[in-house]
DOKEZA-888943 format. One record per residue (C-alpha): residue number from 1; chain; x, y, z. Coordinates in steps of 0.05 Angstrom, whole numbers, plus 5000, padded with zeros to 4 digits. Each point is the difference from the previous one (the first is absolute). Layout:
% DOKEZA-888943
NUM:A:X:Y:Z
...
% end
This chain:
% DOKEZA-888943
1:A:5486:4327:3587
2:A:5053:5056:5018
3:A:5006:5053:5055
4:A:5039:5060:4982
5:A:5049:5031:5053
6:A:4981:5076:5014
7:A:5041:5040:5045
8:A:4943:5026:5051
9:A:5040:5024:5048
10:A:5066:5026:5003
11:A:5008:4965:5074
12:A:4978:4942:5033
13:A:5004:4915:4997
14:A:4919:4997:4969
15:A:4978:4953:5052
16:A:4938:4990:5037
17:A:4970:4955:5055
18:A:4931:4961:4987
19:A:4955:4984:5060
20:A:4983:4928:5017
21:A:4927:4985:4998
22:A:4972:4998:5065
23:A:4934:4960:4980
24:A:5003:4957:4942
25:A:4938:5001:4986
26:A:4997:5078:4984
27:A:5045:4985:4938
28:A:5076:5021:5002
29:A:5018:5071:4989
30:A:5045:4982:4938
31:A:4956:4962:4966
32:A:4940:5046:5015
33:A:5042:5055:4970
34:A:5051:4973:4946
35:A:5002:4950:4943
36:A:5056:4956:4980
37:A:5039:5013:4943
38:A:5049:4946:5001
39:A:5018:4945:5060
40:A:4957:4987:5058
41:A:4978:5030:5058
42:A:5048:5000:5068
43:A:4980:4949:5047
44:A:5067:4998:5046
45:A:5033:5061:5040
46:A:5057:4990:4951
47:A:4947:5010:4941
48:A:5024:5066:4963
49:A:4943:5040:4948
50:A:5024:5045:4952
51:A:4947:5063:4991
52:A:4989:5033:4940
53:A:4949:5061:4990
54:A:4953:5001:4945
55:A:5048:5003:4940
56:A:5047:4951:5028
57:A:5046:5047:5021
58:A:5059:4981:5060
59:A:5042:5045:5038
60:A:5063:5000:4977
61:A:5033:5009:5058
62:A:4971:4931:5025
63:A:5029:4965:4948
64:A:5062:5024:4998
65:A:5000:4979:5079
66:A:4983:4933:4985
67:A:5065:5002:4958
68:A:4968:5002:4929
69:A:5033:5039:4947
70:A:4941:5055:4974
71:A:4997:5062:4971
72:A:4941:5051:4997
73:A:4957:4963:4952
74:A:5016:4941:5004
75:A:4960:4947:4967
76:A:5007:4941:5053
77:A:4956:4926:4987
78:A:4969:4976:5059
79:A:5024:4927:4992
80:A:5083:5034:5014
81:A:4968:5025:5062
82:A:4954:4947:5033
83:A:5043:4940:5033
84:A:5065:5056:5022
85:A:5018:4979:5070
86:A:5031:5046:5060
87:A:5028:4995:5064
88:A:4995:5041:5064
89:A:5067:5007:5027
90:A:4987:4996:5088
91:A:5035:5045:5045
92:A:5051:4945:5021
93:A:5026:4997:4925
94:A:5002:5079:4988
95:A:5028:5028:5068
96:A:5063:4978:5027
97:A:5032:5013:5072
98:A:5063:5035:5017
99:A:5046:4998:5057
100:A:4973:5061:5030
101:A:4916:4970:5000
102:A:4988:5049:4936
103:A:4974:4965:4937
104:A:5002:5012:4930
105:A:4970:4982:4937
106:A:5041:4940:4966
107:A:5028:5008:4929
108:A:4948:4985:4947
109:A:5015:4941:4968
110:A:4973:4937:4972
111:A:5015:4959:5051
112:A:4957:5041:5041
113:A:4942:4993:4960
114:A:5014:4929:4991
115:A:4992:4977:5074
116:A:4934:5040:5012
117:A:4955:4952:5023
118:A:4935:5037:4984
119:A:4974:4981:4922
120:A:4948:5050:4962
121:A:4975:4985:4935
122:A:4957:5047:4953
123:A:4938:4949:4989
124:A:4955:5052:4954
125:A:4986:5064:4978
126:A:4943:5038:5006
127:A:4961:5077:4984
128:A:4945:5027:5019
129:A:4929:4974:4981
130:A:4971:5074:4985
131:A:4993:5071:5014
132:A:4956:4980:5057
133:A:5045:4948:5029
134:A:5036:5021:5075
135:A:5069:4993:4964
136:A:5041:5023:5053
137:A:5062:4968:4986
138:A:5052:5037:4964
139:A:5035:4981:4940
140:A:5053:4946:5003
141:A:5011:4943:5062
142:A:4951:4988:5042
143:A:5006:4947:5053
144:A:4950:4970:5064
145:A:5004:5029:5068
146:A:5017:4933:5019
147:A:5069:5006:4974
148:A:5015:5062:5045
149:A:4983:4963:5065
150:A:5035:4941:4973
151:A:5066:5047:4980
152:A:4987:5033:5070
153:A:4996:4927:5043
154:A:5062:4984:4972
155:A:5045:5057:5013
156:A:4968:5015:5070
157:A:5054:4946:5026
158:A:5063:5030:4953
159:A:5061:5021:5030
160:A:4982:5078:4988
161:A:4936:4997:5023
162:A:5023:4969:5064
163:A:5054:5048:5006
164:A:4962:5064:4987
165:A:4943:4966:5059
166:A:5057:5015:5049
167:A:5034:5065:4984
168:A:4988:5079:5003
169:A:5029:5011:4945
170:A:4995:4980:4923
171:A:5044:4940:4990
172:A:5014:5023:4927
173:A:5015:5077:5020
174:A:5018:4995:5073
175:A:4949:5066:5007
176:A:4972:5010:5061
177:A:4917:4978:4989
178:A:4939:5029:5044
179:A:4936:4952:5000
180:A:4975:5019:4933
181:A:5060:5000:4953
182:A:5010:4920:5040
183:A:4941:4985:4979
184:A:5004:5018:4927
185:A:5067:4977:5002
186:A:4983:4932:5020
187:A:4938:5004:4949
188:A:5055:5012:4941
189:A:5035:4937:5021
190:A:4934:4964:4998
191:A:5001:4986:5077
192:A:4927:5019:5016
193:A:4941:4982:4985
194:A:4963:5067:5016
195:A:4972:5026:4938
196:A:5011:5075:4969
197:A:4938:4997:4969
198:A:4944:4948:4984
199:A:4966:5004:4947
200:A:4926:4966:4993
201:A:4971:4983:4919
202:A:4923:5004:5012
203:A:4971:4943:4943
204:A:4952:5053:4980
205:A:4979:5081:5019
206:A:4947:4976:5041
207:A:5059:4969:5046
208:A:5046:5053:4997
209:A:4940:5052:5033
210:A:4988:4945:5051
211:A:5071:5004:5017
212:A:5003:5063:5012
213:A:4938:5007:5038
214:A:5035:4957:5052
215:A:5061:5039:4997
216:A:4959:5059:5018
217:A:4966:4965:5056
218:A:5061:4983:5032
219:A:5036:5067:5001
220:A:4938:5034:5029
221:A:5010:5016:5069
222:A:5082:4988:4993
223:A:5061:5036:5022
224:A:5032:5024:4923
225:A:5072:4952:5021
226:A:4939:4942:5005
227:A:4961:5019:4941
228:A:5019:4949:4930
229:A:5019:5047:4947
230:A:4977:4979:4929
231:A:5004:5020:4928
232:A:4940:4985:4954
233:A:5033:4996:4938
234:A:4944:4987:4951
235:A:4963:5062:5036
236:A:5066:5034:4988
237:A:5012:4985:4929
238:A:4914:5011:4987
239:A:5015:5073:5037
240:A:5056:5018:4959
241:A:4963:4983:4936
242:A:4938:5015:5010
243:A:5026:5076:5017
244:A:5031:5002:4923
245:A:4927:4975:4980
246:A:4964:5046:5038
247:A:5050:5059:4967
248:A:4984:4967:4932
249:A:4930:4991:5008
250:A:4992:5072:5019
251:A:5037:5035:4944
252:A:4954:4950:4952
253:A:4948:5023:5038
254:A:5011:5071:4991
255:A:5015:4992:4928
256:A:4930:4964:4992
257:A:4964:5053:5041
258:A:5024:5055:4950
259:A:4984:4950:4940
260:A:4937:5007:5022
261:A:4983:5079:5013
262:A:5029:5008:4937
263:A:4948:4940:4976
264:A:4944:5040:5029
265:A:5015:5067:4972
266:A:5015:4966:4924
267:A:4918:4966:5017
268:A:4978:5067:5020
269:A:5024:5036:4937
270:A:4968:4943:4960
271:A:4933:5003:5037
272:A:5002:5081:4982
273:A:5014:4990:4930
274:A:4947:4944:5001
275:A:4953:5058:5021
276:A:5020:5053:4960
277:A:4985:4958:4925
278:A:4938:4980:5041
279:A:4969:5057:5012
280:A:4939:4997:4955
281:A:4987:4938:5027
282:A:4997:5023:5079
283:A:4950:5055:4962
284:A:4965:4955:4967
285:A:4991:4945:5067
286:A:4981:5072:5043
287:A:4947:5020:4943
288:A:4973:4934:5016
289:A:4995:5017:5075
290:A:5069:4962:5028
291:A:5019:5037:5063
292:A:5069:5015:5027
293:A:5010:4948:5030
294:A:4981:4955:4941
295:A:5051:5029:4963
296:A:5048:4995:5049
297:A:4982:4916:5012
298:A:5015:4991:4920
299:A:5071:5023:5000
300:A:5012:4974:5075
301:A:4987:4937:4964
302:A:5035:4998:4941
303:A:5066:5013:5051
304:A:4970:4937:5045
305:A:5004:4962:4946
306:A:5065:5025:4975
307:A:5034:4995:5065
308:A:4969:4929:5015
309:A:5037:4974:4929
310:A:5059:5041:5003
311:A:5013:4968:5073
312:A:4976:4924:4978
313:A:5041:5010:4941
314:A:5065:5022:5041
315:A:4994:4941:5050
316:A:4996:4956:4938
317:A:5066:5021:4976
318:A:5035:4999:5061
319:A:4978:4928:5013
320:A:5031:4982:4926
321:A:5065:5042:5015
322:A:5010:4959:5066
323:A:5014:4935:4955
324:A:5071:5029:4972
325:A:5013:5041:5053
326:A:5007:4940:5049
327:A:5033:4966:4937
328:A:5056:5059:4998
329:A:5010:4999:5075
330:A:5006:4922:5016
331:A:5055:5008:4946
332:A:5030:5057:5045
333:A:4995:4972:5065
334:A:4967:4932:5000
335:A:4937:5027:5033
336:A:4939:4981:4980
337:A:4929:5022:5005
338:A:5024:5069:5023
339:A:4950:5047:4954
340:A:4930:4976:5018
341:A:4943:5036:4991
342:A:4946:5002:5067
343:A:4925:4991:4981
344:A:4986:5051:5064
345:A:5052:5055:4974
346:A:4966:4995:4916
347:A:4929:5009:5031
348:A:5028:5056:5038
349:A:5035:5034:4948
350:A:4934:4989:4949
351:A:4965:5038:5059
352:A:5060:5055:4998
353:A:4998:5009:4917
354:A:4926:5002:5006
355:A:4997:5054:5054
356:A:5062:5045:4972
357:A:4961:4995:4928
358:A:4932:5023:5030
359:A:5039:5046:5040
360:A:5033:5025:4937
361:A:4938:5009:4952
362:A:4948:5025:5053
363:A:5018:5080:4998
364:A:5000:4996:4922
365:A:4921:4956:5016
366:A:4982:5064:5032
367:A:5024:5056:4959
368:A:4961:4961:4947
369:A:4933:4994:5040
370:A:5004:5072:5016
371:A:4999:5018:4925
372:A:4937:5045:4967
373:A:4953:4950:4959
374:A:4987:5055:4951
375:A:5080:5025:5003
376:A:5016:4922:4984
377:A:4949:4991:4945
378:A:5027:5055:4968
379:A:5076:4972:5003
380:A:4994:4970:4933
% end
């Protein structure tokens, strides 16, 4: 198998952190959400994944950053990828001192890379399972949390760590630093542990509401500098889309609803030519003593019966159509399933035909109970 190199984004390294399981026995958020295409799953901090999306696409910025030589397009076998080892380079090997307590970053060489003590491997790589799957990783590297505290543990103890601990002011720029811009300073140089962020990967969206229940509960009653901030992003992504759906859904809605005035008037011009070639025949039932309202029941019931067939039949098609309509758009977008037609919303629209028919042929039922008998028998 192949993954093809697709430049997704003009900027960035296409990386991404995956959470450690908390309790085995809830499954493991990779393995709940991905499948394997090639390799094995990470087991070790030093276990690297590449992440494809559904067509096997990679960023191809994150390849090119792991030194590979792609272009846009690319046609790359997974076998060249799985088994590529990497090194993190530690503080101690990047910075060096000068005479003054500044440090700088080290010339880039091989040597460099060569005496980095920390050893990654790409073990496997994976895409998500399905449309429905939480596949919140982003194209290209992805690698365990467990590798950042291990990355931070060892450079907590570096030389420009240590060195930062005890100044005012940046050891690379020699800028004076207030509280804040120390602490993202020393963040930068991996020197602290204290998160940005934290993100949490509910196993299911049953999870993720419980989650957030709790949140809630424990920002009730808080100061806003001791409330916890959070981002749903599934809620996010379901807002944004389901606002284009919702502006879809109405304009096919409106469309529809004219469909079917016009419908209605085309079933009340039938129903009134209906009447007018029979006219002896309303004569004819009213010689025989059919009241008004007889008349009116005949033709009321001819339109039941019309609307009642014309509504089965149009459910009928639509539930064929759905077949190569799902067909065309799992070729599009690898989604499956997404035209499906509701039992609840075809009885309700066999109701709607029905009603707009009887609706539509029930002032031409009228006009033709309110003709003469002796006026219609003499039609013909």
């Amino acid at each position: 198998m192949q993954a093809r190199a697709q430049a997704m984004s003009s900027m960035g390294i296409g990386s991404s952190v995956f959470p450690t399981t908390l309790n085995k026995n809830k499954g493991a958020f990779l393995k709940q959400n991905y499948q394997i295409l090639s390799g094995t799953w990470p087991s070790k901090a030093t276990d690297l994944v590449l992440v494809t999306d559904n067509k096997n696409t990679v960023n191809i910025n994150s390849l090119k950053n792991l030194g590979f030589d792609v272009s846009e397009n690319d046609q790359i076998k997974f076998d060249k990828l799985v088994g590529k080892t990497f090194k993190v380079v530690s503080n101690n090997d990047y910075y060096q001192e000068l005479p003054n307590g500044m440090f700088i970053p080290k010339k880039v060489n091989s040597s460099m890379y060569n005496d980095a003590k920390t050893k990654l491997k790409l073990v496997g790589v994976i895409r998500p399972k399905n449309e429905d799957s939480m596949a919140l990783l982003s194209t290209g590297i992805a690698y365990s949390d467990k590798l950042s505290q291990k990355v931070i543990n060892d450079n907590k103890n570096s030389d420009v760590v240590k060195a930062q601990k005890k100044s005012s002011r940046s050891i690379l720029t020699n800028q004076k630093l207030n509280a804040n811009e120390k602490k993202m300073t020393m963040q930068t140089l991996g020197g602290s542990s204290i998160p940005t962020g934290i993100m949490i990967y509910p196993n299911n969206f049953d999870d993720k509401d419980k989650v957030l229940d709790y949140l809630d509960k424990w920002n009730k009653g808080k100061k806003k500098a001791d409330k916890i901030v959070y981002t749903d992003m599934s809620s996010a992504v379901t807002t944004m889309t389901g606002g284009l759906l919702n502006s879809i859904t109405t304009i096919l809605v409106a469309f529809a609803a004219i469909s079917l005035i016009t419908s209605m008037i085309m079933i009340g011009i039938l129903t009134y030519t209906s009447v007018l070639e029979r006219t002896k025949e309303i004569g004819v039932l009213k010689a025989l003593g059919a009241r008004k309202k007889d008349i009116t029941r005949v033709f009321d019931a001819e339109t039941f019966i019309l609307g009642v067939f014309s509504g089965v039949l149009g459910i009928f098609i639509a539930y064929l159509l759905t077949f190569p309509i799902n067909t065309v758009i799992y070729n599009l977008t690898d989604l499956s399933n997404v035209a499906q037609l509701d039992p609840k919303a075809a009885i309700i629209l066999i109701i709607v035909s029905t009603v707009l028919t009887l609706l539509g042929g029930h002032i031409p039922a009228r006009m033709a109970a309110k003709k003469d008998a002796a006026i219609a028998l003499r039609s013909e």
